[in-house]
C-alpha positions in Angstrom: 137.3 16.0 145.0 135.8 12.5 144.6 133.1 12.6 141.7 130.3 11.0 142.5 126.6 10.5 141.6 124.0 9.5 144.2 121.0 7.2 143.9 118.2 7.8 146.2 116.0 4.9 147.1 113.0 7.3 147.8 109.9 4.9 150.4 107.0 7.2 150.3 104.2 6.1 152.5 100.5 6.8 152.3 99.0 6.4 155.7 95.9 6.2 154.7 96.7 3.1 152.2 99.7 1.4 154.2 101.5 1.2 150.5 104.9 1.9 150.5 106.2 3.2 146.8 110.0 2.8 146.4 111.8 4.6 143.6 115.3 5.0 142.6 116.4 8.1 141.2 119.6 10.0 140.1 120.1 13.5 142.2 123.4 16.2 142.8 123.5 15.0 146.2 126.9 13.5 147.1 127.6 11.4 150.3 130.8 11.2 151.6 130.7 7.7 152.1 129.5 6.1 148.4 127.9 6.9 145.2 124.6 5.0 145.5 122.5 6.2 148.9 119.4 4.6 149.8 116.8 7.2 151.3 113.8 7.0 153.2 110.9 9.6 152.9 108.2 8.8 155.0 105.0 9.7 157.3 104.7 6.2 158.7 107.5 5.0 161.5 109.8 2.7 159.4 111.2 0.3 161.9 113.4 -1.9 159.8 114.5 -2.6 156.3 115.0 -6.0 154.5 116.4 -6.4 150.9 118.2 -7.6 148.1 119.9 -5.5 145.8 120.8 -6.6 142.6 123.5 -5.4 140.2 125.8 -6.6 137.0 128.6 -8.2 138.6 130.2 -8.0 135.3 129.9 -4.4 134.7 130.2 -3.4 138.3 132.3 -3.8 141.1 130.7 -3.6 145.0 133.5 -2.2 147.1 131.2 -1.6 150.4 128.4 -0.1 151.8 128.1 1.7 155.6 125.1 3.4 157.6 125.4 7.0 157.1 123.6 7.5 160.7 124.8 6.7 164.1 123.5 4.2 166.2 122.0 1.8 163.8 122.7 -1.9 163.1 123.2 -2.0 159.2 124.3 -6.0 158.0 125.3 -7.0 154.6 126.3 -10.0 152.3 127.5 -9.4 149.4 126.5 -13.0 147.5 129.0 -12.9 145.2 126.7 -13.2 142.1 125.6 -9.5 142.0 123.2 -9.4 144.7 124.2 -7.9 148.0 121.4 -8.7 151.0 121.2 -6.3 153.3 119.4 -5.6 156.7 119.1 -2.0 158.7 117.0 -1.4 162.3 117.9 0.0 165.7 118.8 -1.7 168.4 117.4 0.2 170.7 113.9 -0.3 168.6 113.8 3.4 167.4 112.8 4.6 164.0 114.8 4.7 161.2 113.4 7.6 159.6 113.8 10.1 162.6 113.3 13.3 160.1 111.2 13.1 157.1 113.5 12.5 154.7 116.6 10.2 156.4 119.9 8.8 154.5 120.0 5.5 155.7 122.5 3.7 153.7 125.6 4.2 151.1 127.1 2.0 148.8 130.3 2.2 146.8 130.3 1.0 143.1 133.3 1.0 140.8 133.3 -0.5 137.0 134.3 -3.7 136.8 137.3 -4.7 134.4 137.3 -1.3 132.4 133.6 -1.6 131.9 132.1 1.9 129.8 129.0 2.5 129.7 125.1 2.5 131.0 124.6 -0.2 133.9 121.3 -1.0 136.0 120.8 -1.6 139.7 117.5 -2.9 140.8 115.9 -3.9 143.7 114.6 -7.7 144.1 112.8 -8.0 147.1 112.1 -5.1 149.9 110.8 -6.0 153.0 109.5 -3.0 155.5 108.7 -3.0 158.9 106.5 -0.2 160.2 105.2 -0.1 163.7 104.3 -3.2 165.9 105.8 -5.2 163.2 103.4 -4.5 160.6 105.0 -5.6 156.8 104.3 -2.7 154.6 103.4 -3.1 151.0 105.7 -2.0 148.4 105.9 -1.7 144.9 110.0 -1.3 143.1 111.7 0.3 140.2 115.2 0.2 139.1 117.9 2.4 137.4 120.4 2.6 134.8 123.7 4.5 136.0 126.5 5.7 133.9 130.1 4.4 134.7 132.0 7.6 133.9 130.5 9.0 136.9 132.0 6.5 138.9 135.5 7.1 138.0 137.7 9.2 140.5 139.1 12.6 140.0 142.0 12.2 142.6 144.1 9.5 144.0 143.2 8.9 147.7 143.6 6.4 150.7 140.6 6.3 152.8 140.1 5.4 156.3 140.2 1.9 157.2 137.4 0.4 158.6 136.5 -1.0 161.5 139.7 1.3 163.0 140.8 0.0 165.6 140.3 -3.2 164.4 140.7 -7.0 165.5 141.9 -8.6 163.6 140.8 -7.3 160.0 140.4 -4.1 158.6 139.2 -2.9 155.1 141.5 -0.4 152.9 139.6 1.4 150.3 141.4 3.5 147.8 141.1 5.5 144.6 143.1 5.8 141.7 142.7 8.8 139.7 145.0 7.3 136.8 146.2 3.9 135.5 149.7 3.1 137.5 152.2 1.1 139.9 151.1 1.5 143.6 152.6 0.3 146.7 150.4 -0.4 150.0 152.6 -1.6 152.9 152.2 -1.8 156.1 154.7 -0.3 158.8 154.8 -0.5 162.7 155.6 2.6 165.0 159.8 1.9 164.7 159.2 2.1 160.9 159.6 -1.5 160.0 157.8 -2.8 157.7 155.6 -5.6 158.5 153.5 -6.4 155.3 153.2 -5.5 151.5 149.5 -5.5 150.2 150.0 -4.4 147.0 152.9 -3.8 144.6 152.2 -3.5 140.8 150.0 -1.7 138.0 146.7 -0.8 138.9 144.3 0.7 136.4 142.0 3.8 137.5 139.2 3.1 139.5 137.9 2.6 143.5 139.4 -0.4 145.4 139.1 -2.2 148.8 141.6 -4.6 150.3 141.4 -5.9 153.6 144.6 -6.6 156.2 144.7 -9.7 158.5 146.1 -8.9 161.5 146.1 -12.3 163.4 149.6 -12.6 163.6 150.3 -9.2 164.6 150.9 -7.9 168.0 148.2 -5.1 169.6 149.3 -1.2 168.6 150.0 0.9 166.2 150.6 0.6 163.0 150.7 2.8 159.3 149.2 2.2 155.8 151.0 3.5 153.5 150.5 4.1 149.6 152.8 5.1 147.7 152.2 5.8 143.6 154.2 7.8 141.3 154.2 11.1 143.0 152.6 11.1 146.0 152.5 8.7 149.1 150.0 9.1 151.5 149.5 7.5 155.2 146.8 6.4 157.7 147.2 5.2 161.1 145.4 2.1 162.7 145.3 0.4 165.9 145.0 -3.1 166.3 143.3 -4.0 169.6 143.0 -7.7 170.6 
């Protein structure tokens, strides 16, 4: 089983104030899609959710982050200097926070180039949008998270996403040890129709993506292959 930590970005408001209070906070809750999960706590109708995330782009590596709920638009751009901008709300104008407490959002962090030790995440700017638009105000924190948690326990290919896909797909994996790995791709007759990877990989969480565009619609297999064990996923390419 994937070790994990969670982080909870915990927005408390007080009605009677209109203050938001956002804290991040380390907790045994483990989401299934990341180890960092942003979640709302609130008595006010949240709306919509602006911000900038920052992180060590040198101790850390951002392999993705997903909304854990259905039916919710969740954007993000990662900026490529440790800040990742991101941007949640409902298209159909409902509440984010449909329960008191809602997880919203989950990121995935690895460590970066064989980085040990104690690394913090904090949040720049935090923009909230309650009801009729109003901005609520907000006050931030930050945390410090330990990179051995973030290490996986078992090797693992996860599911691609978007699947199906046009024309690009992202392949996230985990490594439990250092060693050679082989990510191909095959089509439905078994041939094979691209290599990915091929080589030493140390341990750790990865994401790769696969460019379609010169590939037919169907069905095709990822397969990754270490040592001992070689595991498969199927995707459809729809264009």
């Amino acid at each position: 089983m994937k070790r994990t930590i969670s982080i909870l970005l915990i927005i408390l408001s007080i009605s009677y104030a209109g203050v938001s209070t956002m804290k991040l906070k380390k907790t045994s809750l483990v989401s299934s899609f990341g180890n960092i999960e942003l979640n709302i706590q609130s008595s006010e109708k949240i709306m919509g959710i602006q911000f900038d995330m920052k992180y060590n782009d040198s101790e850390l590596n951002f392999t993705g982050a997903e909304a854990i709920p259905n039916d919710y638009m969740f954007k993000y751009i990662d900026k490529d200097n440790g800040i990742i901008r991101g941007l949640m709300f409902s298209l159909e104008g409902k509440k984010l926070n449909q329960n008191d407490i809602e997880s919203l959002i989950a990121f995935d962090f690895t460590p970066n180039n064989d980085f040990d030790g104690i690394s913090k995440i904090e949040f720049l700017d935090v923009i909230i949008a309650g009801k009729d638009g109003m901005q609520l105000e907000s006050s931030l924190s930050s945390i410090n998270i330990n990179t051995s948690d973030l290490i996986p326990s078992t090797t693992t290919l996860h599911s691609s996403y978007p699947n199906p896909f046009n024309p690009i797909t992202q392949i996230s994996y985990e490594l439990a040890n250092d060693e050679n790995i082989n990510i191909s791709v095959y089509d439905t007759m078994g041939r094979h129709v691209d290599e990915l990877i091929n080589g030493f990989q140390n341990s750790g969480e990865y994401n790769i993506s696969w460019n379609a565009s010169n590939q037919a619609s169907g069905t095709y297999f990822i397969q990754m292959s270490t040592g001992n064990q070689t595991m498969t996923e199927k995707i459809v390419l729809i264009k």
